[in-house]
Every structure is written in structure tokens, then in C-alpha cells.
C-alpha positions in Angstrom: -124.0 -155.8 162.4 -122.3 -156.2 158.9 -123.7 -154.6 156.0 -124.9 -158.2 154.7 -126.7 -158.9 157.8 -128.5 -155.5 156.8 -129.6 -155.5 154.1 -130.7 -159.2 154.5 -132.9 -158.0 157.1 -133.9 -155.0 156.1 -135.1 -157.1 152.6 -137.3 -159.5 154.8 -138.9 -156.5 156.5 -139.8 -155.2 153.5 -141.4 -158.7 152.2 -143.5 -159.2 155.1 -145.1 -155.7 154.5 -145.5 -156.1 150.8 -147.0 -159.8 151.5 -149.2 -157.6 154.1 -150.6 -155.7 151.7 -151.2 -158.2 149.2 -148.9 -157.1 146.8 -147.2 -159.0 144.7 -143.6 -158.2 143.5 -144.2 -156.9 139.9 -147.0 -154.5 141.7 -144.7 -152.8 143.9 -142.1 -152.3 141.4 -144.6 -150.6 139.3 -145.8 -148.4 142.7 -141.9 -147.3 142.5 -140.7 -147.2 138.6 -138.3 -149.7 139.1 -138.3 -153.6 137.8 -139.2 -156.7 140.0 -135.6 -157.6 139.8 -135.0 -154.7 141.7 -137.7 -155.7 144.7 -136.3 -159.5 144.3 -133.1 -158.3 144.8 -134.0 -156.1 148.3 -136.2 -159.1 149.7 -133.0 -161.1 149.0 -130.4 -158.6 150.2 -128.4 -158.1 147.9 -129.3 -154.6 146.2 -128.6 -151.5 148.7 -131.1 -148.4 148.3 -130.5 -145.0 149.2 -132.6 -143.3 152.1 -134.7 -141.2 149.3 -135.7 -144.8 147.6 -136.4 -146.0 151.1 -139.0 -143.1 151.8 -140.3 -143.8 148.8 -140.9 -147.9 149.6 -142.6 -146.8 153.0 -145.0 -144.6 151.0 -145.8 -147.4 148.8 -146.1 -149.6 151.5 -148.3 -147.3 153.0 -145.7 -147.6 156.8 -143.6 -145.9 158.8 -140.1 -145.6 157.3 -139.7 -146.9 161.2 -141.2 -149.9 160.5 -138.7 -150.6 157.4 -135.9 -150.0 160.1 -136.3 -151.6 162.7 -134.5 -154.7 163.0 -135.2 -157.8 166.2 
């Protein structure tokens, strides 16, 4: 899998638990200090995080860091 492909996927796993939660965009950026920019750009794939942020997101989101990574 190429690093595109990733973070593509990785970005709609992380929509469909935000949209789970009912969350909007602007409230989980606000859950993790950052801008909704920043969670547009994950949902999208185009903006990497580093495994620290990523802990952080699954907190937020109240999952598994598991659940964040696992890709079908």
C-alpha cells in the first residue's frame, strides 16, 4: 500500500467515527487544539499525523487506536 492509499484510508476511518459520535469537524478540532483545516485535511488524506497525535484522536474519539488502524 502507498503512503496515499494510507492516509486516504486512514482519513475515512477517522470520519466515520467522528460522524459516529456526532461530532462535527470544528468540535473535534477543538477536542485536540488543532483547526478544522487540520481534521479536513486527515478525512481527506492529505495531512500525515504522528503516532502521539494519533493516540490523541482515539481518545477523543473515545476508540481503540486499533480501530483508527485497521484498514479492509
Amino acid at each position: 500500500m502507498q503512503k496515499n492509499e494510507l492516509l486516504k484510508r486512514f482519513g475515512k476511518n477517522v470520519k466515520i467515527e467522528r460522524i459516529k459520535k456526532d461530532l462535527i469537524q470544528e468540535e473535534l478540532a477543538e477536542k485536540l487544539g488543532v483547526s478544522q483545516n487540520y481534521i479536513a485535511c486527515i478525512e481527506c488524506g492529505k495531512q500525515n499525523m504522528s503516532l502521539g497525535k494519533i493516540m490523541e484522536l482515539a481518545d477523543a474519539l473515545n476508540v481503540n487506536i486499533e480501530t483508527l488502524l485497521t484498514f479492509k
